[in-house]
C-alpha atoms as a printed R data frame, in Angstrom:
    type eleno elety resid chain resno       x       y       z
1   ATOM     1    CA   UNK     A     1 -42.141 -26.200 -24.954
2   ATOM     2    CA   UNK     A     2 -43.565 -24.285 -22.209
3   ATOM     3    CA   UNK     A     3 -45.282 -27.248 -20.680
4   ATOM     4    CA   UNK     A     4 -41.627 -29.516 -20.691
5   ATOM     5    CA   UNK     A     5 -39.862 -26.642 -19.451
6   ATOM     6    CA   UNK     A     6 -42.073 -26.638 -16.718
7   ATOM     7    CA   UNK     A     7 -42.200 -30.149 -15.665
8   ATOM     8    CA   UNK     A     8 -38.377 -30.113 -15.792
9   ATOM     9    CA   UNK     A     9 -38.139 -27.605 -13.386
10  ATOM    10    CA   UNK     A    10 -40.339 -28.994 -10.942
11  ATOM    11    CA   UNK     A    11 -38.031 -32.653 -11.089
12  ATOM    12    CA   UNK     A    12 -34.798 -30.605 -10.651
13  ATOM    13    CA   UNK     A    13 -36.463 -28.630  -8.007
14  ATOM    14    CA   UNK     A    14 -37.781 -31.921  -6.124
15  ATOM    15    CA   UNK     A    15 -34.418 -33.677  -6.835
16  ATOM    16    CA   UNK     A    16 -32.123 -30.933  -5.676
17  ATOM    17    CA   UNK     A    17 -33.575 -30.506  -2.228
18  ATOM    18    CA   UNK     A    18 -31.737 -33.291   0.193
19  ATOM    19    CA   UNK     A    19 -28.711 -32.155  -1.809
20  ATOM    20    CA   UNK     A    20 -29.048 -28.654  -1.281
21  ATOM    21    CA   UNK     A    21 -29.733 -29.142   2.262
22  ATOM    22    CA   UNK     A    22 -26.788 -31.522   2.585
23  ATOM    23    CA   UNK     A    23 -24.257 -28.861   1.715
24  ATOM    24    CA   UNK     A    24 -25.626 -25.847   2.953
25  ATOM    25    CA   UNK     A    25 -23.548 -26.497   6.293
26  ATOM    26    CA   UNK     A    26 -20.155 -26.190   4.190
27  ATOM    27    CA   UNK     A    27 -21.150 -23.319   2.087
28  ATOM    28    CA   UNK     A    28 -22.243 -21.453   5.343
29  ATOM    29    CA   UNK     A    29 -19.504 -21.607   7.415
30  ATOM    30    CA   UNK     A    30 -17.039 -18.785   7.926
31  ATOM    31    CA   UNK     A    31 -12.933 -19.154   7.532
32  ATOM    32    CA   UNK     A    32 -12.181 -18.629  11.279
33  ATOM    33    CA   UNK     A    33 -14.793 -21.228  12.316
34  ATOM    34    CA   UNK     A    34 -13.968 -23.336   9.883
35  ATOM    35    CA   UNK     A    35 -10.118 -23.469  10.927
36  ATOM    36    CA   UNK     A    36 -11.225 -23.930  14.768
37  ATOM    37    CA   UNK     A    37 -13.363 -26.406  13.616
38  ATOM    38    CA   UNK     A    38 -10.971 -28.891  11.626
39  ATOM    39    CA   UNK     A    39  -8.172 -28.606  14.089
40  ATOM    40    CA   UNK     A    40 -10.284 -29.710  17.144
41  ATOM    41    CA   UNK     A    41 -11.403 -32.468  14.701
42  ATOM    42    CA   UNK     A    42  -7.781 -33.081  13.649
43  ATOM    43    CA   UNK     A    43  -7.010 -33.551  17.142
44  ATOM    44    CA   UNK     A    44  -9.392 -35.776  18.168
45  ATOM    45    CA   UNK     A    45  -8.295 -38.162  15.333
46  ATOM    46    CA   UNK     A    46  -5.305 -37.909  16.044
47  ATOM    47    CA   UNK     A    47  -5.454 -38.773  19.619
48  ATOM    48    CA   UNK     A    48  -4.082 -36.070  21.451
49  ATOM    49    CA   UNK     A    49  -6.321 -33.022  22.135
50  ATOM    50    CA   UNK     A    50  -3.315 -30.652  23.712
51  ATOM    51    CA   UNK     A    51  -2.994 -28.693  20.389
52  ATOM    52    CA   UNK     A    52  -6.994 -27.583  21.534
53  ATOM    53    CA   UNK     A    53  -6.187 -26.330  24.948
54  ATOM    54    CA   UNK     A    54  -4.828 -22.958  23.628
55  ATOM    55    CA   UNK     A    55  -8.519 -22.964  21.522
56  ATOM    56    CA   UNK     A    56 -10.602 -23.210  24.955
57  ATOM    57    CA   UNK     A    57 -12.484 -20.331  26.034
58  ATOM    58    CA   UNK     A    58 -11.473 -18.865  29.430
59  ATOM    59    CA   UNK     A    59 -14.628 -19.837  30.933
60  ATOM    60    CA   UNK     A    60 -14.523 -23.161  31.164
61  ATOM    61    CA   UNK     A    61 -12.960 -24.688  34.589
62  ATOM    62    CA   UNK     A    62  -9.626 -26.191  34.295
63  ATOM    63    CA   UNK     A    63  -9.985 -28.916  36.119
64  ATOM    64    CA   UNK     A    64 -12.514 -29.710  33.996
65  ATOM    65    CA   UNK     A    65 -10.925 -30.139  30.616
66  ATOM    66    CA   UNK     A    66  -8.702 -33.435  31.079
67  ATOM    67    CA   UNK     A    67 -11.053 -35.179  32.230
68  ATOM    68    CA   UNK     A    68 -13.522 -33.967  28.582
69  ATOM    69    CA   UNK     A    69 -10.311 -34.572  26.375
70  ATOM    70    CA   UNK     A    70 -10.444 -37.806  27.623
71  ATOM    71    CA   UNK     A    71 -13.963 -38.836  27.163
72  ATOM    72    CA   UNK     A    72 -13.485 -38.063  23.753
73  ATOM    73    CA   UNK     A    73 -10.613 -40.075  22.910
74  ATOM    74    CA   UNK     A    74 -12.447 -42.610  25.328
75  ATOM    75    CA   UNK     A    75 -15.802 -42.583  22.864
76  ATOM    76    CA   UNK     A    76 -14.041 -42.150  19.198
77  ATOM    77    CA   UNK     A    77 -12.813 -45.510  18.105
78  ATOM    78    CA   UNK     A    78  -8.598 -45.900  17.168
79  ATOM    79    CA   UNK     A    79  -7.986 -44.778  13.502
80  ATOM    80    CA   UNK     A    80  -9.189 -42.903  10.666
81  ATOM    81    CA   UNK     A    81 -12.912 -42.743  10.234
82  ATOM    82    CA   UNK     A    82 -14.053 -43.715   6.808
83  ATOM    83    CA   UNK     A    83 -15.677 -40.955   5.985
84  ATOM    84    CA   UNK     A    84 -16.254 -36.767   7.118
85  ATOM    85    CA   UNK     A    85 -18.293 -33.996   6.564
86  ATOM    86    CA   UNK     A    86 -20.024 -31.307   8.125
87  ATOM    87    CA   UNK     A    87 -23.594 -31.769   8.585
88  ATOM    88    CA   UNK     A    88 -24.343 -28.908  10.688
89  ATOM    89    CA   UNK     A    89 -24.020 -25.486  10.973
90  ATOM    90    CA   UNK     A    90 -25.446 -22.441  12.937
91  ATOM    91    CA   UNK     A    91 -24.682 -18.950  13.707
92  ATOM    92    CA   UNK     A    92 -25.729 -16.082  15.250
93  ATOM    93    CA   UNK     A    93 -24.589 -12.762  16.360
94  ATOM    94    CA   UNK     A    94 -26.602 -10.296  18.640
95  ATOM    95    CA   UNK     A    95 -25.826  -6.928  20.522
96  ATOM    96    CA   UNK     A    96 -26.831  -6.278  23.911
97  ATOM    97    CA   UNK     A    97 -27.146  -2.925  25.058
98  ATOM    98    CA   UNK     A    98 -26.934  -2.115  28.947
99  ATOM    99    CA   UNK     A    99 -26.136   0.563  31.770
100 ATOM   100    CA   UNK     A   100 -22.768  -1.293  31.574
101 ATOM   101    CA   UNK     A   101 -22.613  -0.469  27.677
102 ATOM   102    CA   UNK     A   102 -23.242  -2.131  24.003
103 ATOM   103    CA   UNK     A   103 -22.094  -6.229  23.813
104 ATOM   104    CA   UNK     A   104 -21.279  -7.534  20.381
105 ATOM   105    CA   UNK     A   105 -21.289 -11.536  20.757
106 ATOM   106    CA   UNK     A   106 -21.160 -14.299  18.501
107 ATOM   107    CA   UNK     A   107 -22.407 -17.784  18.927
108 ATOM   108    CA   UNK     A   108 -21.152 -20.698  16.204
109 ATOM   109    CA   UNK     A   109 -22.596 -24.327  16.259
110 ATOM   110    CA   UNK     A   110 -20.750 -27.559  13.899
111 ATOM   111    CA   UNK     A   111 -21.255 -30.720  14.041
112 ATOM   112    CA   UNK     A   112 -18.742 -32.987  12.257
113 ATOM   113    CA   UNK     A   113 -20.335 -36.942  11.364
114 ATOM   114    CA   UNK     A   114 -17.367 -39.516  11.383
115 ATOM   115    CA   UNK     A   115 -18.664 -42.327  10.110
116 ATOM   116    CA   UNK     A   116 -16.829 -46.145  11.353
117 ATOM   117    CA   UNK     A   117 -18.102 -48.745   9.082
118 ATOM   118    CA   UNK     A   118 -21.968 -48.952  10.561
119 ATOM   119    CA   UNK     A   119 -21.278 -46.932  13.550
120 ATOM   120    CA   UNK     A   120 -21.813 -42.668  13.074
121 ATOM   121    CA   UNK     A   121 -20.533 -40.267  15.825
122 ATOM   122    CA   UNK     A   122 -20.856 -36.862  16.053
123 ATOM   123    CA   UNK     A   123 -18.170 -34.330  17.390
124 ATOM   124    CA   UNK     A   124 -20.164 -31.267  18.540
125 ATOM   125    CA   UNK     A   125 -18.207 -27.656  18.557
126 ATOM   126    CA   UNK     A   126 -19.396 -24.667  20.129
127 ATOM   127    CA   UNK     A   127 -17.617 -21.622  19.834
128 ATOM   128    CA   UNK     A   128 -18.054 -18.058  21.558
129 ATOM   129    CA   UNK     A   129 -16.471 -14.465  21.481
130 ATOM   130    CA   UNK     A   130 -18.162 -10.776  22.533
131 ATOM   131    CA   UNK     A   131 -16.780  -7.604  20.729
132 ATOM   132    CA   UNK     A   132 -13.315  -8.368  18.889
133 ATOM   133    CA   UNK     A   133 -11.947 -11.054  20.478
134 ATOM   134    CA   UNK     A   134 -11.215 -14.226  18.827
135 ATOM   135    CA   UNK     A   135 -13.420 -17.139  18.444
136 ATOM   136    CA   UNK     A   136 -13.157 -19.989  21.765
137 ATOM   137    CA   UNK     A   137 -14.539 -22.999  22.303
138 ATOM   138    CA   UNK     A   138 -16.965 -23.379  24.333
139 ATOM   139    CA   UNK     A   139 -18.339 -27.036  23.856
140 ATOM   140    CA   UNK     A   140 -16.505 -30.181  22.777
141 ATOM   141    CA   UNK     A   141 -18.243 -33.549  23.004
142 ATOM   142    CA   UNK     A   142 -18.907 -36.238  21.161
143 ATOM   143    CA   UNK     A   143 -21.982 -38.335  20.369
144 ATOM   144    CA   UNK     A   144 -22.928 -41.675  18.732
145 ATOM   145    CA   UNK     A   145 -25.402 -41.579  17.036
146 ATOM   146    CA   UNK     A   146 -28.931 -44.809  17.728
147 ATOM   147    CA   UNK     A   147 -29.617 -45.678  14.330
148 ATOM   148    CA   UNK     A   148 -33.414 -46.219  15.751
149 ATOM   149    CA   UNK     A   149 -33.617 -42.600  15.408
150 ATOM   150    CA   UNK     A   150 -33.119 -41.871  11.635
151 ATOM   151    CA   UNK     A   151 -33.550 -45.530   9.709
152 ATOM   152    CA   UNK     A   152 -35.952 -46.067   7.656
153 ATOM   153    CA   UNK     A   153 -39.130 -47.891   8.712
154 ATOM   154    CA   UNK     A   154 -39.690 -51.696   8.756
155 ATOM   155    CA   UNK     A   155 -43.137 -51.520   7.636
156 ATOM   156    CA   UNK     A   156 -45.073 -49.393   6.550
157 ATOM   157    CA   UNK     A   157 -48.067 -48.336   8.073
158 ATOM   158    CA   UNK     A   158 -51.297 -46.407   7.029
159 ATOM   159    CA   UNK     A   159 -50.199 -42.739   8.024
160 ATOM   160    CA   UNK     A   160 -46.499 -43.700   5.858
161 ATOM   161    CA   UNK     A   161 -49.101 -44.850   2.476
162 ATOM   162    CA   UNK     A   162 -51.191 -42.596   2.927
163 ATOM   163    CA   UNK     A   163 -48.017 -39.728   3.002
164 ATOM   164    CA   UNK     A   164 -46.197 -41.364   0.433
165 ATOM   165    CA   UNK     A   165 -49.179 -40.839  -1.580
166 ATOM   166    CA   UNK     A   166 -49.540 -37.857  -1.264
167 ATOM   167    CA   UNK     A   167 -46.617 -36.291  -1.221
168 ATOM   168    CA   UNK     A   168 -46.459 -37.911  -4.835
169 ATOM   169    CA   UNK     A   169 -49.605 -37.521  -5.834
170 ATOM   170    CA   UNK     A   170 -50.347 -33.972  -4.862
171 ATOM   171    CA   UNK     A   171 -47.079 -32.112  -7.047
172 ATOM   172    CA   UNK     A   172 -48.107 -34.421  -9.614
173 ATOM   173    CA   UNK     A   173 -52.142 -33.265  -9.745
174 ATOM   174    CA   UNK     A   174 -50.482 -29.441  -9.541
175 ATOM   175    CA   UNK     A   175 -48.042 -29.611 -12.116
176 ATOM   176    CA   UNK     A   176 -51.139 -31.393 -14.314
177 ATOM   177    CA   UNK     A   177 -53.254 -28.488 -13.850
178 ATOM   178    CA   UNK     A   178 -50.513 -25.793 -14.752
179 ATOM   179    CA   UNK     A   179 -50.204 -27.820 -17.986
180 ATOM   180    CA   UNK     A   180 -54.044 -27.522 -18.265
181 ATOM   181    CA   UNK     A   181 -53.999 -23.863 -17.551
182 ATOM   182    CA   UNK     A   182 -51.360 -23.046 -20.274
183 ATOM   183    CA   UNK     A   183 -53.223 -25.034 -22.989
184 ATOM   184    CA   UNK     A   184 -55.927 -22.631 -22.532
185 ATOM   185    CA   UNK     A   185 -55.911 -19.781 -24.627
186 ATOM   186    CA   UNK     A   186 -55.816 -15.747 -24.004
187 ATOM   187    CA   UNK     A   187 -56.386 -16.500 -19.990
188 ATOM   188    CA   UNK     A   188 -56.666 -13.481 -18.444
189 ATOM   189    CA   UNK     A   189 -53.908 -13.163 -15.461
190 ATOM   190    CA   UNK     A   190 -51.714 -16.058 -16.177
191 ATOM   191    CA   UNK     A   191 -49.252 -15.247 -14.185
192 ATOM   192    CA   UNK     A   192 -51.589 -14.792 -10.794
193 ATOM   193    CA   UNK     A   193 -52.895 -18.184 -11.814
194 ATOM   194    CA   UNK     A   194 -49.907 -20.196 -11.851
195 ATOM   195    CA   UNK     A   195 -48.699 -18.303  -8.780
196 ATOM   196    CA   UNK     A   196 -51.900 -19.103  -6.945
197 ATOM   197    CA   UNK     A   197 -51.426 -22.819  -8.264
198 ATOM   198    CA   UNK     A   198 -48.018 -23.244  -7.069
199 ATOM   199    CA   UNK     A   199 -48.256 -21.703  -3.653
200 ATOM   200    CA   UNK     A   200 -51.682 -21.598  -2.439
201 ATOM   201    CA   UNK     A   201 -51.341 -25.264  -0.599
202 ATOM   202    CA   UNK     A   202 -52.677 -25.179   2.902
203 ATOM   203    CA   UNK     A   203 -53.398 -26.597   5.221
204 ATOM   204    CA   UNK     A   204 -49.569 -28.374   5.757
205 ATOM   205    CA   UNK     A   205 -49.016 -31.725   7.020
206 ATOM   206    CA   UNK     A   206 -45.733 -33.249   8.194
207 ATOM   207    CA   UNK     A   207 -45.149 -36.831   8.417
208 ATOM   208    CA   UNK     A   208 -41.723 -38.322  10.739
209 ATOM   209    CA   UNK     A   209 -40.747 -40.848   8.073
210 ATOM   210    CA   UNK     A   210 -39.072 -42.936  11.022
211 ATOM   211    CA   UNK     A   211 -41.370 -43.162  13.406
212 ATOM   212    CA   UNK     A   212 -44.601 -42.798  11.537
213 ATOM   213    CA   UNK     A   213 -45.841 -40.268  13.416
214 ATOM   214    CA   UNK     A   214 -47.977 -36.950  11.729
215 ATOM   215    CA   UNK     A   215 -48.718 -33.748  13.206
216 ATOM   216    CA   UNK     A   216 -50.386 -30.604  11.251
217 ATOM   217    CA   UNK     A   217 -47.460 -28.133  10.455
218 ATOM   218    CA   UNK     A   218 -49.669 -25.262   9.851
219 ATOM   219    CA   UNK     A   219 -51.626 -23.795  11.251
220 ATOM   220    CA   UNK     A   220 -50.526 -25.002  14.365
221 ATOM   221    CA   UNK     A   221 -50.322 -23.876  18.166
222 ATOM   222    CA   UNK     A   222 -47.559 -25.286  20.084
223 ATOM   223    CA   UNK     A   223 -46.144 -24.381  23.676
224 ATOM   224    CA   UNK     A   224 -42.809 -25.076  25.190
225 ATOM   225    CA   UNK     A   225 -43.260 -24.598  28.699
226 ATOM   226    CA   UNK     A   226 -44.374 -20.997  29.136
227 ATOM   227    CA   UNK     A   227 -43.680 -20.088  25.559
228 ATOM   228    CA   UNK     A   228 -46.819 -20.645  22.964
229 ATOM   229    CA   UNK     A   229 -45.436 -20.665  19.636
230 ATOM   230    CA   UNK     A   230 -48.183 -19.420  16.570
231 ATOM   231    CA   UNK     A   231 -47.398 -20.746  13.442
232 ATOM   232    CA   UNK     A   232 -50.133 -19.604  10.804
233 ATOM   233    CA   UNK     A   233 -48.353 -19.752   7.387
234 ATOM   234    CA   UNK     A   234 -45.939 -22.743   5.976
235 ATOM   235    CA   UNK     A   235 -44.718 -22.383   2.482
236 ATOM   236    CA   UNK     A   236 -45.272 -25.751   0.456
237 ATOM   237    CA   UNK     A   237 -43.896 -25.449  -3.364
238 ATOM   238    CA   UNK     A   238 -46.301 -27.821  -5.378
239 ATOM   239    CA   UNK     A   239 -48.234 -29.041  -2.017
240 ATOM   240    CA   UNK     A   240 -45.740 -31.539  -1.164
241 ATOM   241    CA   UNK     A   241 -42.211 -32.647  -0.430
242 ATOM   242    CA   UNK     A   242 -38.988 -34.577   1.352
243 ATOM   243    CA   UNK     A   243 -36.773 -33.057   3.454
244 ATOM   244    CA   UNK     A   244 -33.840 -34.411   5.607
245 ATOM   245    CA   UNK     A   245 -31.555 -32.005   7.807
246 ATOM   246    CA   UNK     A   246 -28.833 -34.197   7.507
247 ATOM   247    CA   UNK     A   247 -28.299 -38.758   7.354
248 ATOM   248    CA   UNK     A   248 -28.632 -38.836  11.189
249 ATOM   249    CA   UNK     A   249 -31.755 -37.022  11.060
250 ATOM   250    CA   UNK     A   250 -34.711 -38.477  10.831
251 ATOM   251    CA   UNK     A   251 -36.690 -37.809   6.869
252 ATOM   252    CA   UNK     A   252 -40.159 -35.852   6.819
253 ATOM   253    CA   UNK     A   253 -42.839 -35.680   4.148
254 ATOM   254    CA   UNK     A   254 -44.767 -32.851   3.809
255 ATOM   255    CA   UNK     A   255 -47.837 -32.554   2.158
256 ATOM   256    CA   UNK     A   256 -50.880 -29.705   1.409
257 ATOM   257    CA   UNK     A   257 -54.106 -29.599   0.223
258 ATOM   258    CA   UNK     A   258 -53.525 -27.974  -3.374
259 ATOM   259    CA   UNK     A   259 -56.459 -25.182  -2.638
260 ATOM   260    CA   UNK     A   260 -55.286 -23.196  -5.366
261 ATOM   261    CA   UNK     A   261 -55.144 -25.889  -8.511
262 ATOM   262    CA   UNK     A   262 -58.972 -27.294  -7.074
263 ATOM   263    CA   UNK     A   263 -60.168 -23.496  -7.255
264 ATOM   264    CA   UNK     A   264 -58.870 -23.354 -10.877
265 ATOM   265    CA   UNK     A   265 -60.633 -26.566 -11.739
266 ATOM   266    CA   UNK     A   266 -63.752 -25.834 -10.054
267 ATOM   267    CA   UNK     A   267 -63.906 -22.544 -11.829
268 ATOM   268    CA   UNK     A   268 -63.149 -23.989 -15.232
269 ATOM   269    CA   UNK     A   269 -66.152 -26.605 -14.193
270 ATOM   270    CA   UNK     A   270 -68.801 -24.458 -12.947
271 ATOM   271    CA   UNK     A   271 -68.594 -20.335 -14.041
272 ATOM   272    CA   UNK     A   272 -65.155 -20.918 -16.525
273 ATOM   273    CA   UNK     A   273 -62.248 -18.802 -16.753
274 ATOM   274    CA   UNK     A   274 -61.859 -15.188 -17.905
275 ATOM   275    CA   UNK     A   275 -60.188 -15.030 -21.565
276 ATOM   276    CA   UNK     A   276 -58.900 -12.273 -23.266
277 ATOM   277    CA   UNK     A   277 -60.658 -11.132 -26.630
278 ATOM   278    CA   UNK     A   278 -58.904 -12.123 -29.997
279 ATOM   279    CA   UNK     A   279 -56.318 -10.577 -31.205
280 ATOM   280    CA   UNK     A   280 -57.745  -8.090 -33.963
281 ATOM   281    CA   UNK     A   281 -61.097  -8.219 -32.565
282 ATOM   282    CA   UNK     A   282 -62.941  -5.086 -30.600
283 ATOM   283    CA   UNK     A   283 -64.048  -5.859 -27.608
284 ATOM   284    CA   UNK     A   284 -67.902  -6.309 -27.023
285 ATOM   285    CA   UNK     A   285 -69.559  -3.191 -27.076
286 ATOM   286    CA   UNK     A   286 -71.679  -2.711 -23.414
287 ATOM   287    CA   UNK     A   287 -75.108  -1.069 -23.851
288 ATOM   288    CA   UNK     A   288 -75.458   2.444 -22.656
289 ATOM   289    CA   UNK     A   289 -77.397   2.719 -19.233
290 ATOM   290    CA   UNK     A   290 -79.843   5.311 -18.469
291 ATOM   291    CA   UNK     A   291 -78.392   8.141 -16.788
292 ATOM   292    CA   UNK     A   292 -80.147  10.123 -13.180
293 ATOM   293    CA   UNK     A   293 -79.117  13.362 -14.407
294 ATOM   294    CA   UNK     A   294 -79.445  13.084 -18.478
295 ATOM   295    CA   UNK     A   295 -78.414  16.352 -20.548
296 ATOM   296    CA   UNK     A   296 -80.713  19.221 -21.498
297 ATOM   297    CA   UNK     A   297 -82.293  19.313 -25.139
298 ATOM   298    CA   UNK     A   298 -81.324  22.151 -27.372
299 ATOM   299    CA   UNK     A   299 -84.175  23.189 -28.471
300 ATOM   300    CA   UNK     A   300 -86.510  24.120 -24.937
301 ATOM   301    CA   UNK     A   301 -89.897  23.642 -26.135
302 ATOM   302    CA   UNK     A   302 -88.777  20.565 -27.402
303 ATOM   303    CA   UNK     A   303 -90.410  17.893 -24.381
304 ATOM   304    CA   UNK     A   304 -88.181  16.107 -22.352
305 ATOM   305    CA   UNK     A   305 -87.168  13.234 -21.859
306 ATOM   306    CA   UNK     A   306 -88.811  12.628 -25.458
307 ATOM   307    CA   UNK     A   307 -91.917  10.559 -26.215
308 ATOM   308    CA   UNK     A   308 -91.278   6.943 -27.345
């Protein structure tokens, strides 16, 4: 029971991921973004953006905003779109303190994907407000999106087998030896073990399922101009997976070397693993070790340590 409860956990777990990335975006967002968010969209489907002016934050140049409504309604195509969703979602909200005093601001990112028969576009709203004012928009555009950039690949080449593989083959060769470790009896610090199993993948590889290109995800030194980023640690349940930020995005696979589940079977091999006794049985009985400073007899004329 223990073994099919565990291999059912790891499919739902594996299955679950695209969709639990795919509506994180909707679950995230807050009301009053939300409501700034489908009237702009409204609007733009709709064809006239004037209901939006009121929503624009101060800071952006009026001259400059008939000539953005109308690059939008240039872009979109006439009609309803057959399909839309959020896809994307971020927020953040920092205080800056100064001589001139404290700063609350907040900073909201969506993107809404209206999809046209073949043809996906993007409207992109960004919203900002400092202390308690209200939400504004900052940023309204829209985008189509190159298909080039997230389809999948013609042909596949040696870095997409060998990935494919893999990402496959490793969770599979894990979940194997966690079977193997629970058919084992009285194992001494099962629950290290199969945390050690499940976890301990590294080093991380990453594999742009569109492209075909691989780089090492950790450890890994990267610089953005003056910036060098350090990333030491990546956290790969069962040494491999599939992730996609959102259907314009392009897919990766990851994939670890399982470190942890060859340790286990390497120790099993060579020196074996650690058991518990029996229930009902004492424990093996360790002979006594000569001692530097051993007790005084009772009787002093007695000689000591005595003759053998």
């Amino acid at each position: 029971m223990m073994r099919i409860l565990l291999v059912l956990l790891a499919c739902g777990f594996l299955s679950a991921c695209e969709a639990l990335q795919s509506e994180a975006a909707d679950r995230m967002i807050d009301e009053e973004t939300r409501a700034i968010v489908d009237l702009a969209t409204d609007a733009a489907l709709a064809g006239d953006l004037e209901p939006v002016r009121p929503l624009l934050h101060p800071a952006i140049p009026a001259g400059s905003v008939d000539g953005g409504f109308a690059e939008i309604l240039a872009i979109l195509p006439d009609g309803a779109p057959d399909r839309r969703s959020l896809i994307g979602y971020q927020f953040s909200n920092n205080v800056t303190v100064s001589a001139n005093g404290t700063v609350e601001s907040r900073r909201r990112t969506a993107v809404v994907l209206l999809v046209y028969g073949e043809d996906k576009y993007g409207l992109i709203q960004q919203l900002y407000a400092e202390n308690d004012e209200p939400l504004r928009i900052t940023t309204l555009r829209v985008v189509l999106y190159d298909p080039a950039a997230y389809a999948a690949p013609e042909v596949l080449t040696r870095p997409h087998q060998i990935f494919l593989a893999a990402a496959i083959g490793v969770p599979v060769f894990v979940i194997l030896t966690l079977i193997a470790m629970y058919r084992l009896k009285r194992v001494k610090r099962r629950i290290l073990w199969t945390l050690f199993i499940l976890l301990a993948c590294y080093p991380v590889f990453q594999l742009n399922w569109t492209t075909g290109s691989w780089q090492m995800l950790a450890p890994a030194v990267r610089r953005s101009g003056a910036i060098t980023h350090y990333q030491l640690f990546e956290l790969s349940f069962l040494g491999g997976g599939y992730s996609r930020a959102a259907e314009v995005e392009p897919a990766f696979l990851l994939a670890a070397i399982p470190i942890g589940a060859l340790f286990f079977w390497l120790k099993l091999i060579t020196v074996g693993i650690r058991r518990k006794p029996p229930k009902g049985e004492a424990p093996v009985a360790v002979p006594e070790q000569a001692t530097s400073n051993p007790p005084a007899p009772d009787n002093p004329d007695k000689p000591w340590p005595p003759r053998r």
